[in-house]
C-alpha positions in Angstrom: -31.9 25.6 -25.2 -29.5 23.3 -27.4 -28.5 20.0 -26.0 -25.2 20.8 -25.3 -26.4 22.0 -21.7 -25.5 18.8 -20.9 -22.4 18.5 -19.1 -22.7 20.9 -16.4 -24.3 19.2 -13.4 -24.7 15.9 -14.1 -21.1 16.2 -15.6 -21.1 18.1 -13.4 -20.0 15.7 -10.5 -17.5 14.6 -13.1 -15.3 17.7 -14.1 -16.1 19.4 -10.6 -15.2 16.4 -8.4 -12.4 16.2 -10.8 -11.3 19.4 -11.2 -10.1 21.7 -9.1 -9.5 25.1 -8.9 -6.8 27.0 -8.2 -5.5 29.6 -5.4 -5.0 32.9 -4.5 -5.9 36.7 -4.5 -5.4 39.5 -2.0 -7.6 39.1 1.0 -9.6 42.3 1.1 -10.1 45.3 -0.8 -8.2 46.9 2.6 -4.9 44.6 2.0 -4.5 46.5 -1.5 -5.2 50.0 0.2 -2.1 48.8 2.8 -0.3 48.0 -0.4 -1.2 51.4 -2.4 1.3 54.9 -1.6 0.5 56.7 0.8 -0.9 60.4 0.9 2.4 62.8 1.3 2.4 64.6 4.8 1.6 67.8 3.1 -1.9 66.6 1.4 -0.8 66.4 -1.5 -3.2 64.0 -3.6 -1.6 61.6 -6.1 -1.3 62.8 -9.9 -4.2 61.4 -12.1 -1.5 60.1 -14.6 0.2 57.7 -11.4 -0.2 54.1 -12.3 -2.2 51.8 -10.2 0.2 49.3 -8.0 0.5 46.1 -9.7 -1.0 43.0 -7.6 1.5 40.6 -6.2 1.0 37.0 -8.1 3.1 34.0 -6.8 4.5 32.1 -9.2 2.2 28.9 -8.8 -1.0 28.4 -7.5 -2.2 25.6 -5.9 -6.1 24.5 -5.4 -7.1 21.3 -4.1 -10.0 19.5 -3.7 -12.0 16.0 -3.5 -11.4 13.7 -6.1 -13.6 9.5 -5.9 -12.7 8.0 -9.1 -12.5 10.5 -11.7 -9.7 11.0 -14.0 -7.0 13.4 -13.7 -4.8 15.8 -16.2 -1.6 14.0 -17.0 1.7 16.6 -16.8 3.0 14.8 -20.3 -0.2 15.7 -22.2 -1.3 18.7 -20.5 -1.7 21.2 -23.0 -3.8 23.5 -21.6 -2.6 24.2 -18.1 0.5 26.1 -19.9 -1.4 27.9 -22.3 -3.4 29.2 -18.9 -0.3 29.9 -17.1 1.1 31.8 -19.5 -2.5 34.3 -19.9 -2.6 34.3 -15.9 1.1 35.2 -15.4 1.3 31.9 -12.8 1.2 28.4 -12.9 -2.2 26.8 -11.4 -1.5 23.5 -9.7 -4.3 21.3 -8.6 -3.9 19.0 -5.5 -6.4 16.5 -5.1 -7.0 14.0 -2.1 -8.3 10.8 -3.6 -11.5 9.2 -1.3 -13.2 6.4 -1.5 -16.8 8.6 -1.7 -18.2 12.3 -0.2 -18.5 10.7 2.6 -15.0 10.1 2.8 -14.3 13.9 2.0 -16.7 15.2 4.7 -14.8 12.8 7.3 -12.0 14.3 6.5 -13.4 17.9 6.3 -14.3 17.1 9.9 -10.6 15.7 11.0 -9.4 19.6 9.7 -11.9 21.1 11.7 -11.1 19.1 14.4 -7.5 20.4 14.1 -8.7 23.8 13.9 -7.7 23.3 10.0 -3.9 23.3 10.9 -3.2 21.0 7.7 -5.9 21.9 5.6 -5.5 23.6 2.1 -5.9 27.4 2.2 -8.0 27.0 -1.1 -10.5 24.0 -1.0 -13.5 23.0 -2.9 -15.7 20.5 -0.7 -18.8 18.3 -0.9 -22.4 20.6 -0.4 -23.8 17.8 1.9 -25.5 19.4 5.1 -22.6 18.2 7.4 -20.3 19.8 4.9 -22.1 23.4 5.5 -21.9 22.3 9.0 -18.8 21.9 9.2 -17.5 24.9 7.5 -19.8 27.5 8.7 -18.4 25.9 12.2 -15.0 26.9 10.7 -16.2 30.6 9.8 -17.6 31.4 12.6 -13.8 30.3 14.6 -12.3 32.6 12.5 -11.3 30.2 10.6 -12.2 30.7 7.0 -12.6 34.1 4.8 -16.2 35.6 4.4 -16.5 35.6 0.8 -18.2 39.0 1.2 -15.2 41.2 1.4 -13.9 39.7 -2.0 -16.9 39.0 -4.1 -17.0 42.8 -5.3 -13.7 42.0 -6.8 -14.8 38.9 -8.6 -18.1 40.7 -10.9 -18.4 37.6 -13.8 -18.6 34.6 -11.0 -20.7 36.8 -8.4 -23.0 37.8 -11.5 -23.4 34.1 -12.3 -24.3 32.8 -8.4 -25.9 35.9 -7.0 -28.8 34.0 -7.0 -28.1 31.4 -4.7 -25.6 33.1 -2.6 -28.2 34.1 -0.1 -28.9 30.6 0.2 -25.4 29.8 1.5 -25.6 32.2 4.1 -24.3 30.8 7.5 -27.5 31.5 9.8 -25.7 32.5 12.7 -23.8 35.4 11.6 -25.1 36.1 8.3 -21.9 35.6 6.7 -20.8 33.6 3.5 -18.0 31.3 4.4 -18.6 28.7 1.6 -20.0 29.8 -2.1 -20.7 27.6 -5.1 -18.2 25.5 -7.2 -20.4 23.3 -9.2 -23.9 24.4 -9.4 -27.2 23.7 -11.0 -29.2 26.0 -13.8 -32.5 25.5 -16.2 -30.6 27.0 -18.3 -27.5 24.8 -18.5 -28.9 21.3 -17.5 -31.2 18.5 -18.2 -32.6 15.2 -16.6 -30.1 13.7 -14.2 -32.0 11.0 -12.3 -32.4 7.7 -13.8 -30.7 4.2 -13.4 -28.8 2.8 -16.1 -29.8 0.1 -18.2 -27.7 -2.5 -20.6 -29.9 -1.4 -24.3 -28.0 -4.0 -25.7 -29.3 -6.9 -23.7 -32.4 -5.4 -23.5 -32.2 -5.6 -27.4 -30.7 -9.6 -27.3 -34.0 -10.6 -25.2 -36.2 -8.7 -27.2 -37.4 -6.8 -24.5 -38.7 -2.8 -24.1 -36.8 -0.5 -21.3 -38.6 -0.7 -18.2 -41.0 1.8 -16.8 -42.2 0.5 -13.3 -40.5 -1.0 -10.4 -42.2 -4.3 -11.3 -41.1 -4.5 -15.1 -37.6 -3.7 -14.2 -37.9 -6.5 -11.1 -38.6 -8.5 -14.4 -35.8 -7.3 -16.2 -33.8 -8.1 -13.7 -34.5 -11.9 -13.9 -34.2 -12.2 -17.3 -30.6 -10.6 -17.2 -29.7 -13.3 -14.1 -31.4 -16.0 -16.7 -30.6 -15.4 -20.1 -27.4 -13.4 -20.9 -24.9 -15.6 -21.1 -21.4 -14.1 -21.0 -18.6 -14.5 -23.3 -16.2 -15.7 -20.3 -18.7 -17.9 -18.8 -18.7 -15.5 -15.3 -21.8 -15.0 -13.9 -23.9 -11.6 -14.4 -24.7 -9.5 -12.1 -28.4 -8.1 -12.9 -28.1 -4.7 -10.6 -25.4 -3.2 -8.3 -25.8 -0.2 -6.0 -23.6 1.9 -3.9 -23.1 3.4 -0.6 -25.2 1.4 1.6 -28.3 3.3 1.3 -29.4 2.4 -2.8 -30.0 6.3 -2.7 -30.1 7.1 -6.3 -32.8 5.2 -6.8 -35.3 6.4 -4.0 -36.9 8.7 -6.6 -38.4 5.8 -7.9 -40.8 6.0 -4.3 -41.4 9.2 -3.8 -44.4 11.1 -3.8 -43.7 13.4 -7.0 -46.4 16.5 -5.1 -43.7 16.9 -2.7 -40.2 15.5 -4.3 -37.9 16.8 -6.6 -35.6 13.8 -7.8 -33.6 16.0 -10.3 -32.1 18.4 -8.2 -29.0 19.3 -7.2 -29.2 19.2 -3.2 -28.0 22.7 -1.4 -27.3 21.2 2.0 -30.0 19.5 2.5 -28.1 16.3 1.4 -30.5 13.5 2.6 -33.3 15.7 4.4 -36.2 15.9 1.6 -37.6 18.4 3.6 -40.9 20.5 2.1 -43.8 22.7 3.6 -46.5 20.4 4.7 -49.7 22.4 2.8 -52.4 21.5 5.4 -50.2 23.2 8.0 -47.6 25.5 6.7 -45.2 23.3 8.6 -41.7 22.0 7.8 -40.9 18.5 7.5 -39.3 15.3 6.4 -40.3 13.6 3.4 -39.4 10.0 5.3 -40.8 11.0 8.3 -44.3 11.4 6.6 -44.5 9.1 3.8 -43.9 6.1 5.5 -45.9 3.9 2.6 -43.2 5.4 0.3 -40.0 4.6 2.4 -41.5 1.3 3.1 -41.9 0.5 -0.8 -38.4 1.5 -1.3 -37.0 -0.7 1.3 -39.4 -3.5 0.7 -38.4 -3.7 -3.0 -34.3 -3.2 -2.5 -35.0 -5.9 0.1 -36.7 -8.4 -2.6 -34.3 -7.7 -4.8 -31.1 -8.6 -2.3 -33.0 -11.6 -1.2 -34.0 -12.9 -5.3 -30.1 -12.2 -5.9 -30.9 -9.7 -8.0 -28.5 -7.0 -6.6 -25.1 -7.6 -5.9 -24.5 -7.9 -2.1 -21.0 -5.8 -2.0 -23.9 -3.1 -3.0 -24.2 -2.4 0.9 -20.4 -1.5 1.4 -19.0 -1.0 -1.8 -17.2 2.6 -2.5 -18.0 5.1 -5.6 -14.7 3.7 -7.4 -15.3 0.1 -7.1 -18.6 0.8 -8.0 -17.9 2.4 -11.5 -15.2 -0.1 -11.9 -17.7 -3.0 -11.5 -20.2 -1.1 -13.6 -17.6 -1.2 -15.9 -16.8 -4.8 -16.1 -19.0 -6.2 -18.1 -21.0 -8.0 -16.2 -23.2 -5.4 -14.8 -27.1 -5.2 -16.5 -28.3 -1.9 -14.2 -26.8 0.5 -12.0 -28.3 3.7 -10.1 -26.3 6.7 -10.6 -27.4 10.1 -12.8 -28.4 9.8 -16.1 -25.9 11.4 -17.9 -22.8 9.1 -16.1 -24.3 7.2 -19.4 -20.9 8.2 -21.3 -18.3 7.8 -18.6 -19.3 3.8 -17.8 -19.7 3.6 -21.3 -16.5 4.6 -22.1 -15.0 2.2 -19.6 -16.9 -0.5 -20.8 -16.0 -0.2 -24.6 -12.4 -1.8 -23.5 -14.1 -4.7 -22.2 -17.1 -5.0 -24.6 -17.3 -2.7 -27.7 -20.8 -3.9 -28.5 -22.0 -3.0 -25.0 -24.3 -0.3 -24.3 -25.9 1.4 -20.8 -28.6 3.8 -21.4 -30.7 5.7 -19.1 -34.1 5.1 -17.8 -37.5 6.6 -16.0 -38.7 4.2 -13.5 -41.4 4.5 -11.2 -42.9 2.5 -8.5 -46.9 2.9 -9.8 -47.6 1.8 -5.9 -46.5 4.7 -4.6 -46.5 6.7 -8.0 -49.7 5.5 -9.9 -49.9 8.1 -12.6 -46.3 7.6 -13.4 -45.8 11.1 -13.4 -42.5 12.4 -14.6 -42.6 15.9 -14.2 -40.8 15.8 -10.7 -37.8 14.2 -12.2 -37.4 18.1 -14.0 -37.8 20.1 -10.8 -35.2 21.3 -9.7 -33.6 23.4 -6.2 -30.8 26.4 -6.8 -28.8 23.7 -6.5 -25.5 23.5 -5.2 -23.4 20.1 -5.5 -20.1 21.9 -4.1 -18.6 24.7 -2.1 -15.3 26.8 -2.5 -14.0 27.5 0.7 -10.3 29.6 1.5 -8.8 30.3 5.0 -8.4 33.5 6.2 -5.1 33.2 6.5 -4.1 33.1 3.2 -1.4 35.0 1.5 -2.4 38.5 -0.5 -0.3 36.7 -3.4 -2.3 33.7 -3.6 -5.7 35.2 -2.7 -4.9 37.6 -5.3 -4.4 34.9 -7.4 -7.4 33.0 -7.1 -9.4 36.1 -8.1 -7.6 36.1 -10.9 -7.8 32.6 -12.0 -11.8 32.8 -11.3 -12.5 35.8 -13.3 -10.4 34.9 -16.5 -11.7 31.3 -16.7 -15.4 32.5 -16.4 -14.6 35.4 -18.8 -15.5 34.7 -22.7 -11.7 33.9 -23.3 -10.7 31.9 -20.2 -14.1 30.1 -20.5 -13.6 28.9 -24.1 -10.3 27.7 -23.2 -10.8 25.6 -20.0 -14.3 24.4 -20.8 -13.4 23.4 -24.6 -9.7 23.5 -25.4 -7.7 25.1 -28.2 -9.5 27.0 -30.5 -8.8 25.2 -33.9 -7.3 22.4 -33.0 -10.1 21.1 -30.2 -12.9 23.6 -31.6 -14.2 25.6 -33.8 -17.4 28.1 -34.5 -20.5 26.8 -36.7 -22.7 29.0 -39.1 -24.4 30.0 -36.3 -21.6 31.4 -33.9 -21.8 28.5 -31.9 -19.3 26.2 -30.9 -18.7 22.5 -31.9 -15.8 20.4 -32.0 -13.7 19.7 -34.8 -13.4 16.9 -36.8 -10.3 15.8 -35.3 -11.5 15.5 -31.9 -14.6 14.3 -32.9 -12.0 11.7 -34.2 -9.8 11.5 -31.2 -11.9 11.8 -28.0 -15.7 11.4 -29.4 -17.1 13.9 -27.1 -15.7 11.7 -24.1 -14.7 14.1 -20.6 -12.8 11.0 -19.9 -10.3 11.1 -22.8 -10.5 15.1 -22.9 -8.8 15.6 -19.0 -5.7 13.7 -19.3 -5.0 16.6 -21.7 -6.5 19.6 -19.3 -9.7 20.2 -21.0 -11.9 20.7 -19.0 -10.0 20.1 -15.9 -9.2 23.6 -15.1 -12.9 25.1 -15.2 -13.2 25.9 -11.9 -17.3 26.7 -12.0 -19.7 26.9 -14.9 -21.0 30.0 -16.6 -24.2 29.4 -18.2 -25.0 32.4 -19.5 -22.1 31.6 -22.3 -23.5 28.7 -22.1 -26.7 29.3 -23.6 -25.0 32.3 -26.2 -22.3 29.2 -27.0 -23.1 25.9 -27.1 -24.2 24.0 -29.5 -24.9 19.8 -30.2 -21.6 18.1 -30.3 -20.2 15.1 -30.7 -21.3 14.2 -26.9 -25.1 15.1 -28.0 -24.5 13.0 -31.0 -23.6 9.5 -29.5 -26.1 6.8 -28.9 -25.9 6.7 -25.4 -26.8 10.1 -24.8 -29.7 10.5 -27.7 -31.5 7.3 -26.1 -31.0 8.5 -22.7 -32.2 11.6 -22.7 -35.3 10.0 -25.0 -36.1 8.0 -22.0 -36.3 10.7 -19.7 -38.4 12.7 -21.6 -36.3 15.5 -22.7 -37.4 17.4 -26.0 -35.5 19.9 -27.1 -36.3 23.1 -27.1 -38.3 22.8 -24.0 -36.8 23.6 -20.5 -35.4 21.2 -18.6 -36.0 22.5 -15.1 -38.6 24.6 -13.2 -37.1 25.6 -10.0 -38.6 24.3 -6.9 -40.5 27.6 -5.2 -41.2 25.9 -2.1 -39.0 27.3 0.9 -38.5 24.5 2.7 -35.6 23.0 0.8 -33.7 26.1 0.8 -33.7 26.3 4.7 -30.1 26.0 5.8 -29.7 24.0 9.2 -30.0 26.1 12.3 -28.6 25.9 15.8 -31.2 23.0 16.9 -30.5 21.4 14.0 -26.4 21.2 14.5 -26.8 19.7 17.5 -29.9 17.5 17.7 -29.7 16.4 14.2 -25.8 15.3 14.1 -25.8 11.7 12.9 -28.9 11.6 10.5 -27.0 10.5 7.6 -25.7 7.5 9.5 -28.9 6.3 11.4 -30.6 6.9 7.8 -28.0 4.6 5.7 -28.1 2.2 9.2 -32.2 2.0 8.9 -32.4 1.2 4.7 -29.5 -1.8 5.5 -31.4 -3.3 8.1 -34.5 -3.0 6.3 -32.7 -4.8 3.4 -31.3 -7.5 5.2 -34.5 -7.9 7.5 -36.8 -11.2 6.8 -40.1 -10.4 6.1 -42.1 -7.2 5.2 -43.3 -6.9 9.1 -39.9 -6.6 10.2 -39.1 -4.0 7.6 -42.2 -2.1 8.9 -40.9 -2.5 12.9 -37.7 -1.2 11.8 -38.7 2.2 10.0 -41.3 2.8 12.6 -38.7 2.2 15.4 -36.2 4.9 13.4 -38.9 7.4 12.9 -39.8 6.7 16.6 -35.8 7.3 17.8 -35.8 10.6 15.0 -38.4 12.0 16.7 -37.2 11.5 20.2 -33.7 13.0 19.1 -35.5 16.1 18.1 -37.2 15.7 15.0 -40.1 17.7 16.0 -37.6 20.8 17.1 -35.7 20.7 14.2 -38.4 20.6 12.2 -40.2 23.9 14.2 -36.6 25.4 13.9 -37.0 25.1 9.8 -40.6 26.4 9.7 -39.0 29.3 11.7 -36.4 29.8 9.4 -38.3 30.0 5.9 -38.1 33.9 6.5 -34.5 33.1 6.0 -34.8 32.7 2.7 -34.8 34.9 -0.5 -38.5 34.8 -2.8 -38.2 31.8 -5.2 -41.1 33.0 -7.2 
């Protein structure tokens, strides 16, 4: 695989959360046969020469979706959304709803719901945590949102690139598909996304190596606080995490038999969930490894109390996060590995000599071998849905299939995902595409500086098998930042990047039990890790996980957790 599988999951959060799609195509294969001639009275069959109806097309599309801090295409420089309007026959608007984080966005996936999704977009492409599937399979099954099933035969290019994990999106009660994938995760397209980011260039100042256990980075993180002294005089701020839950960096803790820090979540979100070998049954990764969750808390904790992690950590947004990350001042921050060149790019306007880079810790408590290898499994992931009401016009829905099945096509593809062929691009020896000298020149493989333009932007999901037959190492591979980050996280080339994860349990979507017993997990869970940050001793941070696993299991752990051993027959082989 060449390195240029890059972009597509770990950029992925970028250009999905940023981009949108766009709307519209007729509902069902039936809505065309209303639209086609009828039979004459007498019989007599239509001529073999009669032209097909033409499908009604609106004259703009519009698509929206969740945007928390990305950047958007600018109308002044957006050159490619009329070079697609004019191959598509209509104009494809995207509406985004800024938010703060996906939390945000599945707040207010909830308030539509709550509505019965009055004011909510007919075209939509939402977060893939569980109460996101929750939410909208809730909607389907109100006869709310279409079942992608009745249009999918009408849509051959995407449903030949996410047949695979469409059974995984089933709702469990009716069978039905009322959310697919947006952005997605492949071997073939992606490489290591878990890893905090590191300053190389004060590393490099203090003489010191990139850290690869908890207790060298600790280190690290005292030397920062110590020694770098800023241009400005302010104060540096060794570490910052989002959120209120330092999830990013929980891989660091887990046991790598039964974790799989690299993947892209289906709707499992938070719920690590596997299939316990010794008895075939389901369950929760922090509801059995309670040294590991202990170690994770225990260290955040040390670090909060030694200063070492900036306290607006525990409530600060995705934005203000990237912003701060951006400033300067920042030595570390937890996010995937390959958010290297967006902070980067940020930080250049404040310090052109700065550099973050990505990293492989592990916690050699709770990890002694320092084992890798889990960092490169990886689920059938899913890191958003597309969902469309079912009341949606024929034009736009008509539209939409359109829109999705020329921008995953060859030509559509090349265009959305790259630019203008020429002037953005250009074919290598090989076939394979790389970017020209001038953009080389004028965005150095940055997403960043490409949107405001529309490259990129208007990719509505990734096809990786022109991925593979297409890309080659660009300017993007070529920078710094990227080389010495994927060094550190022990991708080679050539080799592949992911196995899936062929254990079930993951994959089980949340059943009936589930819905109701386990409402609120995500909350108690973020609620547990700040009080077990904030608490004064180790002891305490003991009495407060036991006391959570204790209220889990008395608000139905142990059903939901028979309910998902139940349910592996749900789900498709893996092998």
């Amino acid at each position: 695989m060449t390195m240029k599988k890059k972009m597509l999951v770990s950029l992925a959060m970028l250009a999905f959360a940023t981009s949108s799609v766009l709307a519209g195509c007729a509902k069902t294969n039936d809505a065309l046969k209303a639209s086609s001639p009828a039979a004459s009275s007498s019989g007599q069959e239509a001529t073999a020469s009669a032209e097909p109806p033409e499908e009604a097309l609106p004259s703009e599309l519009t698509v929206s979706m969740f945007n928390w801090g990305w950047p958007t295409v600018e109308e002044s420089k957006d050159r490619i959304g009329p070079v697609l309007a004019k191959e598509l026959g209509f104009k494809v608007k995207l509406n985004v709803f800024k938010v703060g984080s996906s939390d945000e966005a599945d707040k207010k996936l909830q308030l539509w719901a709550a509505t019965k999704a009055a004011d909510m977009p007919d075209i939509l492409m939402t977060t893939s945590s569980t109460l996101a599937a929750q939410t909208i399979d809730a909607l389907g099954r109100n006869d709310i949102l279409l079942d992608w099933n009745e249009i999918l035969d009408r849509m051959p290019t995407y449903k030949a690139q996410v047949s695979q994990l469409l059974p995984l999106n089933r709702d469990v009660e009716t069978g039905k598909l009322f959310r697919v994938p947006q952005g997605y995760e492949s071997p073939k397209g992606t490489k290591p996304a878990t890893a905090p980011l590191i300053r190389k260039d004060w590393l490099d100042e203090l003489g010191l190596p990139v850290p690869k256990t908890t207790d060298e980075l600790r280190d690290t993180l005292i030397a920062f606080r110590d020694n770098i002294k800023l241009p400005d005089g302010q104060k540096v701020i060794p570490s910052i995490d989002f959120g209120e839950m330092f999830w990013n960096n929980k891989y660091m803790f887990d046991n790598p038999e039964y974790s799989y820090a690299g993947s892209g979540n289906i709707t499992v979100g938070l719920n690590d969930w596997f299939t316990d070998k010794t008895d075939g049954k389901v369950k929760r990764h922090d509801m059995v490894f309670s040294d590991n969750l202990f170690e994770f808390v225990a260290y955040y904790n040390s670090l909060f109390k030694e200063g070492l992690i900036d306290k607006e950590s525990l409530t600060m947004k995705y934005g203000q996060y990237i912003e701060k990350a951006s400033s300067g001042r920042v030595g570390l921050f937890g996010t995937w590995g390959t958010h290297v060149m967006t902070v980067n790019d940020s930080l250049a306007s404040v310090d052109p000599d700065g550099l973050f880079v990505g990293t492989t810790v592990f916690s050699s408590k709770t990890n002694p071998s320092l084992d890798p290898t889990f960092i490169k499994k990886a689920l059938l992931g899913v890191n958003s849905y597309w969902i469309i009401k079912k009341s949606i016009s024929d034009e736009d829905l008509n539209a939409f299939i359109k829109f999705m099945e020329y921008t995953m096509g060859e030509e559509g593809w090349k265009l959305t995902t790259f630019g203008e062929e020429g002037k953005d691009w250009e074919y290598d020896a090989n076939n394979k595409i790389v970017d020209t000298q001038a953009s080389i020149e004028k965005f150095n493989g940055s997403l960043v500086a490409k949107i405001p333009e529309g490259i990129y932007y208007y990719s509505p999901s990734p096809n990786f098998d022109l991925q593979v037959k297409y890309y080659a190492p660009t300017a993007y591979d070529e920078r710094p930042d990227v080389v010495e980050t994927l060094k550190n996280m022990g991708y080679v080339e050539g080799e592949p990047v992911y196995s899936y994860i062929t254990d079930k349990a993951p994959y089980v979507l949340p059943g009936p039990i589930e819905l109701k017993k386990g409402a609120g997990y995500a909350t108690r869970w973020k609620d547990m890790v700040v009080s077990g940050v904030l608490a004064k001793s180790e002891d305490e941070i003991r009495d407060i996980i036991a006391k959570w696993q204790e209220t889990e299991v008395k608000l139905g752990y142990e059903e939901i957790s028979e309910e998902r051993t139940n349910n592996l027959k749900t789900v498709p082989d893996l092998e």
